[in-house]
N, C-alpha and C positions, 0 to 999 in steps of 0.2 A: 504493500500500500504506500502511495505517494506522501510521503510529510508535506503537511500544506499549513502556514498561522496564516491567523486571523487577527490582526493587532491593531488596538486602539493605541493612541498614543497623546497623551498628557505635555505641554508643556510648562514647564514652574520656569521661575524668576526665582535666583536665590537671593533675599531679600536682605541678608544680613550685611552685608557692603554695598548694593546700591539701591534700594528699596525701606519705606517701611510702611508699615500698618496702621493707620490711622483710623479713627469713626467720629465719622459726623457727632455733633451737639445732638443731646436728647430732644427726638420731633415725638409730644404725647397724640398718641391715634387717639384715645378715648380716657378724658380725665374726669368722670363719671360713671364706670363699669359699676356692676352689682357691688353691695360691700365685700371688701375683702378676697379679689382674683388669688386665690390660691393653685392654679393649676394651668397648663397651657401646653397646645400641642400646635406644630405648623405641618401643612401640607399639599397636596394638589387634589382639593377638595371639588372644585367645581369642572374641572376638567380641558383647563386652559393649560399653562405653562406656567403660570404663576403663584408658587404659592398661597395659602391662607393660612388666617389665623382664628384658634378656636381657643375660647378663655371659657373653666369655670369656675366659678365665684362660691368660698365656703359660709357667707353667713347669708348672705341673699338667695343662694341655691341656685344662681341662673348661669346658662349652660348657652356661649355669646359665641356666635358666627359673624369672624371678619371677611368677606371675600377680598381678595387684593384686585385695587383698580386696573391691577397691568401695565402700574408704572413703578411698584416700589410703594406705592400710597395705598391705604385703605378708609373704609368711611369711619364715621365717626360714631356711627349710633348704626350697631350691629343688629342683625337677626337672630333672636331670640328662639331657640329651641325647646319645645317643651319638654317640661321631666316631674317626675316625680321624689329626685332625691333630694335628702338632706342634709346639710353640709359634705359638698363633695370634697370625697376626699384623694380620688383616682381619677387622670384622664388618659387616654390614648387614641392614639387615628392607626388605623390597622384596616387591613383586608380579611372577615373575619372570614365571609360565605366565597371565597373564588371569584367574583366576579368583577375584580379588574379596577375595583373603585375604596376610596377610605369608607368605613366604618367607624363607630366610635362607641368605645370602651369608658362606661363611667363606673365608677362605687361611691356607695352613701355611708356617709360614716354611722348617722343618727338611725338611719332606719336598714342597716345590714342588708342594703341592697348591691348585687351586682346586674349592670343591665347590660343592652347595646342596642347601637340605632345605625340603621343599615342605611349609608349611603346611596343615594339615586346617582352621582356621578354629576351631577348638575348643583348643587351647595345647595341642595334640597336633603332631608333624611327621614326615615321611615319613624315609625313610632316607636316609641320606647318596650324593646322586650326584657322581659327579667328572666338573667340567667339563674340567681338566687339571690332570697329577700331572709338570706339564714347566717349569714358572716356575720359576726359580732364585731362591728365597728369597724366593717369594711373602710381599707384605707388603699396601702400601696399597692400597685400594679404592676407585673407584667407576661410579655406575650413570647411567645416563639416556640416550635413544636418539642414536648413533652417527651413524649412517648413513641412509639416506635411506627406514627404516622407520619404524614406528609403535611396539616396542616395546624393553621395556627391555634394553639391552645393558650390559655389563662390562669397565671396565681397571681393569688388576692393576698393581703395580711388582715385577718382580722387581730386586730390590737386587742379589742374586749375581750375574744373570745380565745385568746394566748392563744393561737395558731397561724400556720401557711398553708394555705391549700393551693390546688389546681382543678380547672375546670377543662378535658379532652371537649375537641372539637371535630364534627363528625365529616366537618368541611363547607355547611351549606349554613353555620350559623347553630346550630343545636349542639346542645353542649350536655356529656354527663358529669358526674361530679356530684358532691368537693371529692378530692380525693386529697389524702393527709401529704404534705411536706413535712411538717416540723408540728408537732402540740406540747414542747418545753420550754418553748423560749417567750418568758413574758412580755406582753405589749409588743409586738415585732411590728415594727416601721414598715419596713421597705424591703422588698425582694428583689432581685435582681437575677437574672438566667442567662448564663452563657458557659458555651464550652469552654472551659479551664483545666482540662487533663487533655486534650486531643483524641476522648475516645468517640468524635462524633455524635454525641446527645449533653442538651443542654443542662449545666448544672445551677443549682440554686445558693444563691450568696445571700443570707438573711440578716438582717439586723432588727435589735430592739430601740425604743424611741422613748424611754423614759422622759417624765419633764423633769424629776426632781432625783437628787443620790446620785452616784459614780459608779452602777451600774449595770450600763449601756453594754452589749458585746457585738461582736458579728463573728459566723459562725458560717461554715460551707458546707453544702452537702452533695456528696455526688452521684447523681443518677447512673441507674445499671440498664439503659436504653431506654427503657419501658416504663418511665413515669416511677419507678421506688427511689428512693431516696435513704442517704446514709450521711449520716452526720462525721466529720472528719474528729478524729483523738483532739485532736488541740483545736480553739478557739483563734479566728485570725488576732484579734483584739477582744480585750475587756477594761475593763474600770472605764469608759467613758461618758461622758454627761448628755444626752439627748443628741443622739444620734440621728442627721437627716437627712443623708445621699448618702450612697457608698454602691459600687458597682466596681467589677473587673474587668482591667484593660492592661493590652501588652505597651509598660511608659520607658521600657527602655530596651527593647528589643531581645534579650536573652531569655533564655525558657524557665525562666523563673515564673511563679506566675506571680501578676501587680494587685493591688488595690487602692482605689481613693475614697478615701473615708473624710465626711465633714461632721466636726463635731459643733452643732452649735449653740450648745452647751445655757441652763437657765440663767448663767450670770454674767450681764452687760461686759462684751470683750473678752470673757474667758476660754473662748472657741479655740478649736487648732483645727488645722487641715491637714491631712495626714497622707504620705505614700506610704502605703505598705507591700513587704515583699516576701515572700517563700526565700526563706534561708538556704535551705538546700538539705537540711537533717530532720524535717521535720515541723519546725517551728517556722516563726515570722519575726523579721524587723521593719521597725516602721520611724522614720524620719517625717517628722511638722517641717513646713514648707514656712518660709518668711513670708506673711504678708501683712498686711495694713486691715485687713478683715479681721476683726475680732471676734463674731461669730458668723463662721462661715456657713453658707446654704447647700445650695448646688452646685454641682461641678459639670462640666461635661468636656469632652475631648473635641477638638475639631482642627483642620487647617486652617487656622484665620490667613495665613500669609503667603497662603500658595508655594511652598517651597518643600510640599510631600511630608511634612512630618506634624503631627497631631499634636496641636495647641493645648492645653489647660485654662477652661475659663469658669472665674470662679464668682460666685455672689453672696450679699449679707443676708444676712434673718434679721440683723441691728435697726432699732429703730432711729431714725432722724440722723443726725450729723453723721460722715464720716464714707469712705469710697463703698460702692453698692455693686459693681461689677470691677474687676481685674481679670488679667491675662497674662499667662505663663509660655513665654513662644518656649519651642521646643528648639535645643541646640544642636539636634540630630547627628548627637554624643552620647545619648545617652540620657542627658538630664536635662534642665528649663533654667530659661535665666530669669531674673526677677521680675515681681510682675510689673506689670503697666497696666498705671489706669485707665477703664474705658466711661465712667462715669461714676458721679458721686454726688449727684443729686435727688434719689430716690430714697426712700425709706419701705426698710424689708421687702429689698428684691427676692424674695424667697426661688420665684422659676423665671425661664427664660427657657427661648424654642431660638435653633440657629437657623437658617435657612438660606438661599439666596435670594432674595425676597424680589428686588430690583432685575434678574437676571444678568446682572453685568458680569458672572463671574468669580466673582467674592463671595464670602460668608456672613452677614447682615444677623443682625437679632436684634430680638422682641421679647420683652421683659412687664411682669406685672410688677406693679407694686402695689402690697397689701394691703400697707397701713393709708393709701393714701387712693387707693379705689383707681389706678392709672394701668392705663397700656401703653406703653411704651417701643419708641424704633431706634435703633441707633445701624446707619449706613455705616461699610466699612467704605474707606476710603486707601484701597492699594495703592500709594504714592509711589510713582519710578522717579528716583532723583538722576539717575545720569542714564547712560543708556547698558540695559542689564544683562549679566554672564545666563544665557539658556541655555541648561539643558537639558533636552529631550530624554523622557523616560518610556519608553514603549513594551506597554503586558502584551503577549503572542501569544498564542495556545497553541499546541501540536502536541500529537498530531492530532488533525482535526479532516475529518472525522477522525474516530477511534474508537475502539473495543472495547479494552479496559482499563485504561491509566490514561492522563492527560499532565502536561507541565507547563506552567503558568512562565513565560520567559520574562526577564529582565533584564536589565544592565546591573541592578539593584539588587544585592543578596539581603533580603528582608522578610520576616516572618509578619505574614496576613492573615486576618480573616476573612474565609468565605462564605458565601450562599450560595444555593444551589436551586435553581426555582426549574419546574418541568413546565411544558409548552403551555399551560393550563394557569401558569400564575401560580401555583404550591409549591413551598418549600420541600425540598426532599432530601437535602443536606448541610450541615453546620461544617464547615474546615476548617480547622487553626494548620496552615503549612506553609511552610517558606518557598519562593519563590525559586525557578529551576529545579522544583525538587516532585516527583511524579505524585501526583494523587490516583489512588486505587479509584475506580469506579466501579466496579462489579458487582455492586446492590442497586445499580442504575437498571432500569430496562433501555431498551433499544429506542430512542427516539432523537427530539429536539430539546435542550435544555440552552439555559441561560443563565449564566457564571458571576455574579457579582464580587467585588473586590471592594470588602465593606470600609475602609478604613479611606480608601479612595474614591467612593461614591460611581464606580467603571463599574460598566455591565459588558462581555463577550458572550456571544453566542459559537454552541460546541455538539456535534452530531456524534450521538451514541448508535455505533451501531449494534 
């Protein structure tokens, strides 16, 4: 058989010597939302090219559709979705039934609701279905295949109810379930799923969310394909004070596995932000990160500066005074240099959604803030100061077609994650594998799949024979 790639090809600006990253002044889209935007997901909800943004509000309960004008701008006074929860406490935009468009993923903290509302494709959505109205204090969310299917399933934390469940998804929107993750870990905040051992199914990263005492732990469990879960001997962390993000991500390239943990802790400036890392024998070390955030929120990874390597962006829970968003560029060494502020005129930036909202290219975000009822835009602004060193990074596939193994080509010796979606839009596989280096396919059938390269937002297309 003939070797044949099929290559997309990326080009970055490395920004560190002639470039840098800059964002617009805070432009507020709506300085009036429900009381209290606690939540917020961006997407391609209406079915243009332009992202949206969808805010929901935990003491007003309302569940707000921004469509973007398709210029970067959106209105001011959104489309109000109906629902039945109260104080939400979970949002997500997801493709839950196949059919090619978002959905939305909410849970009610007050009334132990998990629901979803199926997208028309058009920034229209169906009614509210409830997948269960039994979670005790349904809170944190999320999504990605379970068990030893193809599509996308659901854990919840019920806080009240000191457990994690998961909700199997049959593909079309109908869910069974709960089925148990974890029923030891008190008040558990936030879950988190991804594959962290490479054995292709995803695993759950839990934390608890105390408001008061030191604590707080996070705690990983790894699934055996098929939706069981097993608690690891050791604890990544413990003794912490109200614990509010922490997810697993590769922040320095070696097979360790990462964590960013934000503590943001009940007392004014007490917060730390934490890298944590698998030592190698067993345990974890974890190093606080310098920053001007004294209680930090959320975190999320992303390329703000287009130069391939995934940014640290970080936000307050603090009320009034002091910076509300920062940014960690990544020195693609290894580690991040200090951060740079991108604003600090909000109070309790708790979330933020990144997107390219503008399409120019760059990475933009949209930010609630809680204490002050706002939705928030801040334009990135990639400034070229002279004219810049490019280099071309180009992913190949080959051999393409192919049978049983495929190699993701680069210039870049770098370990990725992937997706695996079949011609249908369903996930059929999770990768963590370094690039030049063969991924097995032989639990593939024979068709057309579609390869994402998540850490780069690159999709190739690859025939299974």
């Amino acid at each position: 058989m003939r070797k044949s790639t099929l290559a997309f090809t990326i080009t970055f600006c490395f920004l560190s010597i002639h470039a840098q990253t800059t964002f617009k002044s805070k432009v507020t889209i709506n300085g009036n939302t429900g009381n209290t935007p606690f939540n917020i997901a961006s997407g391609l909800i209406n079915g243009d090219a332009y992202p949206d943004i969808l805010v929901a509000t935990y003491f007003d309960e309302t569940m707000e559709y921004y469509e973007n004008n398709g210029d970067g701008t959106f209105p001011s006074t959104p489309v109000l979705i109906s629902n039945t929860l109260q104080e939400i406490g979970g949002l997500k935009l997801v493709d839950l039934n196949s059919d090619g468009t978002l959905d939305i993923i909410a849970a009610g903290y007050t009334n132990d609701k998990l629901v979803w509302f199926e997208g028309n494709g058009d920034g229209t959505f169906g009614a509210e279905q409830t997948i269960s109205s039994s979670i005790a204090g349904a809170n944190g969310l999320a999504v990605g295949t379970v068990d030893a299917g193809n599509t996308i399933d659901i854990a919840v934390t019920a806080y009240d109810g000191n457990e994690v469940v998961w909700f199997s998804n049959d593909g079309s929107g109908s869910f069974t379930g709960p089925n148990t993750i974890d029923n030891t870990i008190s008040a558990p905040g936030s879950v988190n799923l991804k594959d962290v051992d490479g054995d292709l199914d995803l695993d759950a990263f839990i934390t608890n969310a105390q408001f008061a005492g030191s604590t707080d732990i996070a705690v990983l469990f790894r699934n055996d394909g098929n939706g069981t879960f097993t608690q690891d001997a050791t604890d990544v962390t413990t003794g912490k004070n109200y614990i509010f993000n922490a997810f697993s991500a590769n922040l320095d390239g070696d097979t360790n596995v990462d964590f960013l943990l934000s503590e943001l802790h009940v007392t004014a400036g007490a917060g730390n932000f934490y890298w944590i890392e698998e030592d190698g024998v067993g345990g974890y070390t974890e190093t606080a990160f310098t920053t001007s955030i004294g209680n930090p929120a959320a975190a999320q990874l992303h390329d703000l500066d287009n130069d391939s390597f995934l940014d640290i962006i970080l936000s307050s829970g603090q009320t009034n005074a002091g910076n509300d968003i920062v940014w960690f560029r990544n020195d693609g060494a290894g580690g991040y240099e200090a951060e740079a502020v991108i604003d600090d005129t909000q109070s309790q930036a708790f979330v933020f959604t990144v997107n390219d909202f503008d399409q120019d290219g760059d990475l933009d975000i949209a930010s609630c803030a809680y204490n002050q009822d706002d939705l928030n835009y801040f334009e990135n602004e990639l400034i070229t100061l002279s004219n810049p060193t490019v280099e071309s990074t180009s992913f190949g596939l080959w051999p393409n077609p192919t049978s049983n193994e495929i190699v993701i080509s680069s210039p870049i010796e770098e370990e990725i994650d992937i997706t695996i979606y079949d011609s249908t839009g369903r996930i059929v596989a999770f990768v963590r594998s370094y690039t030049n280096t063969s991924i097995d396919l032989n639990n593939l059938t024979a068709g057309l799949y579609v390869l994402q390269i998540d850490d780069y937002q690159t999709t190739l297309k690859f025939v299974k024979q």
